[in-house]
N, C-alpha and C positions, 0 to 999 in steps of 0.2 A: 454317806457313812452309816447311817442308819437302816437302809436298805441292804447295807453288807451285815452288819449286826443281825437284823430277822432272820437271813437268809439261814446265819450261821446258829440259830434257835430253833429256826424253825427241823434242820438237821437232826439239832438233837432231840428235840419233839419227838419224832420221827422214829429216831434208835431208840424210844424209851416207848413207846409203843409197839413196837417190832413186834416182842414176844406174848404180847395178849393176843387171845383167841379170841372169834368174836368181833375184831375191830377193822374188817374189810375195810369196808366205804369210810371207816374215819383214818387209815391208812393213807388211803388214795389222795382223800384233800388235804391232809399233811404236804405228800407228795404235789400235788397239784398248787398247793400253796409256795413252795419251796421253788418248783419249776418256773412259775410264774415270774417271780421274783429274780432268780437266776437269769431269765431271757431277758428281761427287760433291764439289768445291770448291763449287759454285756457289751464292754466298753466305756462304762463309767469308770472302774477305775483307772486308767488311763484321764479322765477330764478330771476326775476328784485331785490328781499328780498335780496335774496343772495350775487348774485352780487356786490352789492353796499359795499360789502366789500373790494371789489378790491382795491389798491389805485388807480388806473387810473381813477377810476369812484368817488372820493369823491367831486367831484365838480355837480354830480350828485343827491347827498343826499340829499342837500337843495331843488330841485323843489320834491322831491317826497315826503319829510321830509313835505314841506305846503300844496299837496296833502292830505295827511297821516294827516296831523294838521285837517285840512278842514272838513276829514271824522266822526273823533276825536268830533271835534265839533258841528256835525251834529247829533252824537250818543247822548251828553250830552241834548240839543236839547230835543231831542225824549223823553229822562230819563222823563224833564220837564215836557213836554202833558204828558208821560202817567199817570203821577201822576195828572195830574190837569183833564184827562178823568175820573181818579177813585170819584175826588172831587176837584173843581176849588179852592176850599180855603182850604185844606188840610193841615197841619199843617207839614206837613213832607215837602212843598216849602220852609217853611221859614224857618226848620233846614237845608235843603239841599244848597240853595242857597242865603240866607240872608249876606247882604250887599256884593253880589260878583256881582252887576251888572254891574260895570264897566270893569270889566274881560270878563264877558262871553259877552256883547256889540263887545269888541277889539280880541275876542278871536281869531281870525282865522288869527290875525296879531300878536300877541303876539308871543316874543322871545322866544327858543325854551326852555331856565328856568323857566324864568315866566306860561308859560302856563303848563310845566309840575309841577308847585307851585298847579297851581288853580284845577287838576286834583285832586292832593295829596290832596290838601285840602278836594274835595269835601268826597275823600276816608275816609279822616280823621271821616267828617261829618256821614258817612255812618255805620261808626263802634261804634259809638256811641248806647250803650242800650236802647235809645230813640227812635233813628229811626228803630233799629230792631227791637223792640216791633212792631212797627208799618207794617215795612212789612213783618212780620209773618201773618196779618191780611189774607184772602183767596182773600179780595179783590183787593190783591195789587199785586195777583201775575206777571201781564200782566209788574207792574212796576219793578219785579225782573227779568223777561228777560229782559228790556229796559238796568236794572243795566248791568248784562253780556254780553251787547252788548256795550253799554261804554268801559269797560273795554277791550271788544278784541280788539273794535278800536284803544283804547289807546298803549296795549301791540303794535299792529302791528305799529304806528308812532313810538316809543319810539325804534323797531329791525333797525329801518332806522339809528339808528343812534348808534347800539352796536361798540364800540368800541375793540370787541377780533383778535386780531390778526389772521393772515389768512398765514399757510403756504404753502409753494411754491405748492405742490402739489394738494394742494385743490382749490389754485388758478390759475393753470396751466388748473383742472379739469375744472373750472367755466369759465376759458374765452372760451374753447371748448363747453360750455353749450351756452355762452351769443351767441355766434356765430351763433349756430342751429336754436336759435327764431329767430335769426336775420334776417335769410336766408329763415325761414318760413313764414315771415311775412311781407317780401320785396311785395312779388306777390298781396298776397290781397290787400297792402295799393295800391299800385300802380290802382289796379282794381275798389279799394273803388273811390279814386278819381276820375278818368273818370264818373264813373259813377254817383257820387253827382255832378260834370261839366254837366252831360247831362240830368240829372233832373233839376235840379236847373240854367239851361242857362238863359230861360225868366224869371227868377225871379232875377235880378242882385243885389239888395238891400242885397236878404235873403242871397243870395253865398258870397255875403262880411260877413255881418256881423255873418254868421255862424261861421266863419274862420277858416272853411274846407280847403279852400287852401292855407291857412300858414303854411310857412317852421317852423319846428322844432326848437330852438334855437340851434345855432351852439356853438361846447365846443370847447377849446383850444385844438391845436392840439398836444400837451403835452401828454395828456389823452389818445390817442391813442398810443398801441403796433405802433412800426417802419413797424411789417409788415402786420398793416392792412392796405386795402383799402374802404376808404370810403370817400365822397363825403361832408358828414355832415348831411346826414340825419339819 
């Protein structure tokens, strides 16, 4: 989870030195920091899905859960523009999302019932003969991918938080799993670091407020098997 947080810092690292002249080679290892990091995820989020069914990790669930919310919310979002790029007063806004403004305002803080209320809802809105008629239309197609992209978003928050039981074996298999990214993924961040410290030294401002070199949030140490070792990172 944490290797997904740098990646997404180290990004903006990246756009916030774009337009200074002068900053070739601290460009590059931005770049090079950010790539690293990206190749050596790839395919953890898929294990991190899973994972989270451990119980040692459900005190986990909640920061990936308002990730996973964030993203969620970001799709419903899009849903919006793409209907109002088809036609800014469009009749299908005001069946979609008439009187939920104070929802979608608070959405990205909204408890994890509530906000899955205001999804359901919009679902509800969605299957209505009304609004089919309407994106049947050829113009609206751009707004029926936005809809299925909603929707994966939302399926993917909503796995954060499946409740099926996990037995011993599959959980035995999975902390052998969590372990492998673990240990994949140690070298890069370690490398990403240095390297946004040595781009980003004369810029002390931007190294703060990147917050590239914040520690992780440290979990109880409950949550850990006895015989792991780990630090807190």
């Amino acid at each position: 989870m944490h290797a997904a947080v740098l990646e997404e810092r180290l990004a903006g690292a990246s756009a916030a030195v774009a337009p200074n002249p002068g900053m070739d080679d601290e460009k590059t290892w931005l770049e090079t920091a950010r790539r690293r990091i990206a190749e050596a995820r790839d395919g953890a989020d898929d294990v991190l899905f899973r994972v989270l069914r451990l119980p040692e990790l459900a005190s986990a669930r909640g920061d990936l859960g308002k990730r996973m919310q964030g993203a969620a919310v970001s799709a419903i979002e899009k849903l919006e523009a793409s209907i109002a790029a088809v036609n800014a007063r469009s009749p299908l806004l005001e069946a979609l999302f008439r009187n939920l403004d104070r929802e979608r305002e608070r959405a990205r803080r909204l408890k994890r019932e509530d906000f899955d209320a205001l999804v359901q809802e919009i679902e509800k809105r969605l299957a209505t003969s009304y609004v089919q008629r309407m994106l049947g239309d050829e113009a609206y197609r751009p707004v029926n991918r936005a809809i299925a992209a909603m929707r994966d978003a939302y399926e993917e928050w909503r796995q954060v938080f499946s409740p099926d039981p996990l037995p011993d074996e599959d959980a035995a298999r999975l902390r052998d799993e969590l372990d492998e990214v673990a240990q994949r993924l140690d070298r890069p961040m370690k490398q990403a670091l240095l390297l946004a410290e040595a781009a980003l030294i004369g810029e002390g401002t931007l190294l703060l407020k990147s917050g590239i070199l914040d520690k992780p949030k440290r979990r109880p140490k409950a949550m850990f098997r006895e015989d792991d070792a780990t630090d807190g990172e």
